[in-house]
C-alpha positions in Angstrom: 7.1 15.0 0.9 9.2 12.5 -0.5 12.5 11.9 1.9 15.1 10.7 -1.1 14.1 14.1 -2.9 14.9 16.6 -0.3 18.0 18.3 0.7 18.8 17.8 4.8 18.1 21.5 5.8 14.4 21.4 4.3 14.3 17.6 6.1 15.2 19.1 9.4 11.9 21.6 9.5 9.9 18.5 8.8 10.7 17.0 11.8 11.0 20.2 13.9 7.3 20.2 13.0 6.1 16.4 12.4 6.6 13.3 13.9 4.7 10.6 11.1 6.1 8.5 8.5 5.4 6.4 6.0 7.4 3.4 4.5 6.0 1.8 1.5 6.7 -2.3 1.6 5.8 -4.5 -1.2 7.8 -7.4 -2.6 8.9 -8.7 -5.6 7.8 -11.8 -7.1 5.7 -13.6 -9.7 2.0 -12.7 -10.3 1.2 -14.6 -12.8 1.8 -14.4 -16.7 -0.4 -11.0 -16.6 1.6 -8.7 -13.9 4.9 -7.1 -13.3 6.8 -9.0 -10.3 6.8 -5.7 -8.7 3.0 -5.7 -8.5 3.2 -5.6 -4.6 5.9 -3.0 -4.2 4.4 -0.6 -7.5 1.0 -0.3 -5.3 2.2 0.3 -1.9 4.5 3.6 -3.1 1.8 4.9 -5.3 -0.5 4.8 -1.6 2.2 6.5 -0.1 3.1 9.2 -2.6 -0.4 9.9 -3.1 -1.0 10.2 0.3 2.0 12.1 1.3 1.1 14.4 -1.7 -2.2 14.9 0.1 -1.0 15.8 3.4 2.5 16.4 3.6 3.9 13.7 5.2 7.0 12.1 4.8 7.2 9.4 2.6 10.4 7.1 2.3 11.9 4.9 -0.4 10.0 2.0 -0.8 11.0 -1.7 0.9 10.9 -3.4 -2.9 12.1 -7.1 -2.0 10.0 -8.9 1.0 8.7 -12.3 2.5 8.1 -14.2 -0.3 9.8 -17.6 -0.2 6.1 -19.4 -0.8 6.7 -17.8 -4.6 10.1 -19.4 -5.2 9.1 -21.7 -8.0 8.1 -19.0 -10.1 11.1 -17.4 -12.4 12.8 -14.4 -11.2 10.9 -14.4 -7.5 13.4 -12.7 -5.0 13.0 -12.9 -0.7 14.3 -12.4 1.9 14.2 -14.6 5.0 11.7 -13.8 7.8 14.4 -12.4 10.7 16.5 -10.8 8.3 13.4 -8.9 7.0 12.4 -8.1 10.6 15.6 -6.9 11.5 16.0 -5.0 8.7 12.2 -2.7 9.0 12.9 -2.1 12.4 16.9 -1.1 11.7 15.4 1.9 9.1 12.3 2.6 11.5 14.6 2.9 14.2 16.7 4.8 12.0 13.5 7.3 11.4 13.3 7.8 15.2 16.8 9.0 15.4 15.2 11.7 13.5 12.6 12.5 15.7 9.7 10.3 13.9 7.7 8.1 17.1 4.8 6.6 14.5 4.7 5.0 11.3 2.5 3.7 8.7 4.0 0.6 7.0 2.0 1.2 3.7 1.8 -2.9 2.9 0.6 -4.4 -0.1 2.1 -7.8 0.2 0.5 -10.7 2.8 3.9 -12.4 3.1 4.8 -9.4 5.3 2.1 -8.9 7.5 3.1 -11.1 10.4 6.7 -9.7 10.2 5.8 -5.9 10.3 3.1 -6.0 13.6 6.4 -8.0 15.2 8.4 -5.1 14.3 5.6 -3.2 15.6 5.0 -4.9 19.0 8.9 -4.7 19.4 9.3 -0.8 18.9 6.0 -0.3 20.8 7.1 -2.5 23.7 10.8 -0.7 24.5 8.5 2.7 23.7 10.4 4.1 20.8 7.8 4.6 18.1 4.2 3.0 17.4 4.5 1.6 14.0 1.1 0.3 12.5 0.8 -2.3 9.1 -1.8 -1.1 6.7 -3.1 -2.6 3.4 -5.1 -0.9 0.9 -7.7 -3.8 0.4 -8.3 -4.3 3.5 -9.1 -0.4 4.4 -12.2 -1.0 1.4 -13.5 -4.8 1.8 -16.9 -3.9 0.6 -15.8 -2.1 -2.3 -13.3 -4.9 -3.3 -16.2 -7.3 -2.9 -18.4 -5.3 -4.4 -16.2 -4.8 -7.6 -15.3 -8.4 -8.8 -17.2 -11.4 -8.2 -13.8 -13.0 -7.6 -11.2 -11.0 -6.6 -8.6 -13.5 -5.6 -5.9 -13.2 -3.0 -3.1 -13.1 -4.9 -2.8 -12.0 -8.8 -6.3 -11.2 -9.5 -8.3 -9.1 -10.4 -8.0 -6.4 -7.8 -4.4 -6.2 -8.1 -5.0 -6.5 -11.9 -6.8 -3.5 -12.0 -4.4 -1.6 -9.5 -1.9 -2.0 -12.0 -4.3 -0.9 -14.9 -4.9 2.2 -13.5 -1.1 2.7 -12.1 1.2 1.5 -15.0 -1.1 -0.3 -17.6 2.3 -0.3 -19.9 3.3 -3.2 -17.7 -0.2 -5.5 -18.0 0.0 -8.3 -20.3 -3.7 -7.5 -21.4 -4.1 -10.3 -24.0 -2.9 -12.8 -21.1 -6.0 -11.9 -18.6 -7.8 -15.4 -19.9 -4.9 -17.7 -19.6 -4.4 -16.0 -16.3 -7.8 -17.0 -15.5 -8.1 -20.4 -16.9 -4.6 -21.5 -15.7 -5.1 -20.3 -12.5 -7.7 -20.8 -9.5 -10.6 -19.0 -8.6 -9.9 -19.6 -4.7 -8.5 -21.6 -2.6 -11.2 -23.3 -1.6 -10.8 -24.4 -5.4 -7.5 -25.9 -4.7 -9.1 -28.2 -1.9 -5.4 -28.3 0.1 -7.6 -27.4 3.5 -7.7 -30.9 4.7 -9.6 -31.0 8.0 -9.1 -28.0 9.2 -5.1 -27.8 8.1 -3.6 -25.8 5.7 -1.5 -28.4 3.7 0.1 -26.0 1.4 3.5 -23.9 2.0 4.1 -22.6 -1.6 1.9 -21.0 -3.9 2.9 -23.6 -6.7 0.5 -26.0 -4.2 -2.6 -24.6 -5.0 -2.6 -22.8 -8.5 0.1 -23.8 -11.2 0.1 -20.6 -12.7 0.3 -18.9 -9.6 -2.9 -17.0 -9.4 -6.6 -16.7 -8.1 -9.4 -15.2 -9.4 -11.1 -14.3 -12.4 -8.6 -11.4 -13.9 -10.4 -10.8 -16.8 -13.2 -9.0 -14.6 -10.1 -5.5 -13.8 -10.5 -2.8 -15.6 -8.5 0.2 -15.2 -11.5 2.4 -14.3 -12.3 0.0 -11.2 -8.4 0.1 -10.2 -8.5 4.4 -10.0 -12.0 3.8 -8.3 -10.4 1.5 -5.4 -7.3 3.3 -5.1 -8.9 6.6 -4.5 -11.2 4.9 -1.8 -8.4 3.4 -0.4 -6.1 6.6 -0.1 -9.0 8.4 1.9 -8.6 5.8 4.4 -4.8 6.0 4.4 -5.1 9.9 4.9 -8.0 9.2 7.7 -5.5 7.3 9.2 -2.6 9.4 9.2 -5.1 12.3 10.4 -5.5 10.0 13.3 -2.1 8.7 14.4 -1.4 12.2 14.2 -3.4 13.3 16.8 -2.5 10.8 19.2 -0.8 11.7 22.9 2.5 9.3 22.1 1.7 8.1 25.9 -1.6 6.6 24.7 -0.1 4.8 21.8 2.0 2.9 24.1 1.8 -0.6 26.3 -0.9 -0.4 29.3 0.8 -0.7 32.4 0.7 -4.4 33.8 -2.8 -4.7 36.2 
């Protein structure tokens, strides 16, 4: 169930019956001369309309626009700061609770928002108002990523590469994959900005100057429909599971 499509009377049953959402996040910013800027925010909604096709759940419009200052250098990168970020999830998760919703999925696909979200977490958990928990699709299916490029590249490659193949491969700039590739990084162990045991790099600019990692050329739509259907049985598993939670054991442990 998609929340902006609904009328408020059919919304009302939903939560006389359910008590799970889930809030796509995402960003938009540069992913190199291959990908849309709204790489991170086109995979997270397609997990959580996909998933919320599968098991009825609610699914809310997407957070487009996230942490992303480290991409600034690159045209047309939008962020917003780190508190006002925070503050803003946890103003529409609160807002979700006023409807009687007490857990939620942030369905992540961007890094930069990671940290943010389980503080937005820890905060809702802590005053107990709702257990909100951060997932990300790649990280449900490491093996499978792994096992499907050679290198898949944290940021721009070839996993996202072929997420986009599969989900809108009208917006892939298929005849840039190589320059992708040869302008870019494979790693950042490549980059060699790790200097004894610090990470000397803030931007992305610092490592790869076309603002990618990985060998792109190795996506293929195919792989992309593969991954994304591993990765949505884990986002249902999960769902299954916060489901069927007592709230009470989702909550803080009282002090020993």
């Amino acid at each position: 169930m998609y929340l902006a499509d609904e009328a408020w009377p059919d919304l009302e049953s939903y939560f006389e019956a359910e008590s799970l959402a889930l809030v796509p996040l995402g960003s938009t910013e540069q992913h190199g001369p291959h990908l849309p800027e709204g790489t991170d925010h086109l995979i997270a909604e397609a997990y959580a309309r996909e998933v919320a096709d599968r098991t009825g759940y609610l699914c809310t419009p997407t957070i487009t626009v996230g942490v992303s200052p480290h991409h600034r250098q690159f045209h047309g990168t939008m962020w917003a700061d780190a508190p006002a970020f925070r503050d803003y999830v946890e103003s529409i998760a609160r807002n979700l609770t006023y409807h009687g919703i007490d857990r939620i999925v942030f369905v992540n696909a961007h890094g930069g928002n990671v940290e943010h979200l389980r503080e937005v977490g820890r905060r809702l958990r802590d005053d107990g108002t709702a257990y909100a928990v951060e997932w990300m699709w790649d990280e449900s299916i490491p093996d499978l990523v792994d096992e499907a490029f050679a290198r898949n590249g944290p940021h721009g490659g070839p996993k996202e590469t072929a997420m986009i193949q599969h989900l809108h491969p009208e917006l892939v700039h298929d005849d840039r994959l190589a320059d992708a590739r040869d302008g870019g990084i494979p790693s950042v162990e490549d980059a060699d900005t790790v200097k004894h045991g610090a990470r000397t790099f803030y931007d992305a600019i610092d490592n790869t100057a076309n603002g990618v990692l990985g060998d792109q050329t190795d996506a293929t739509a195919e792989k992309g429909a593969r991954l994304f259907d591993a990765a949505s049985e884990q986002l249902v598993a999960l769902c299954e599971w916060l489901a069927d939670q007592r709230f009470e054991d989702l909550l803080p442990r009282d002090h020993v």
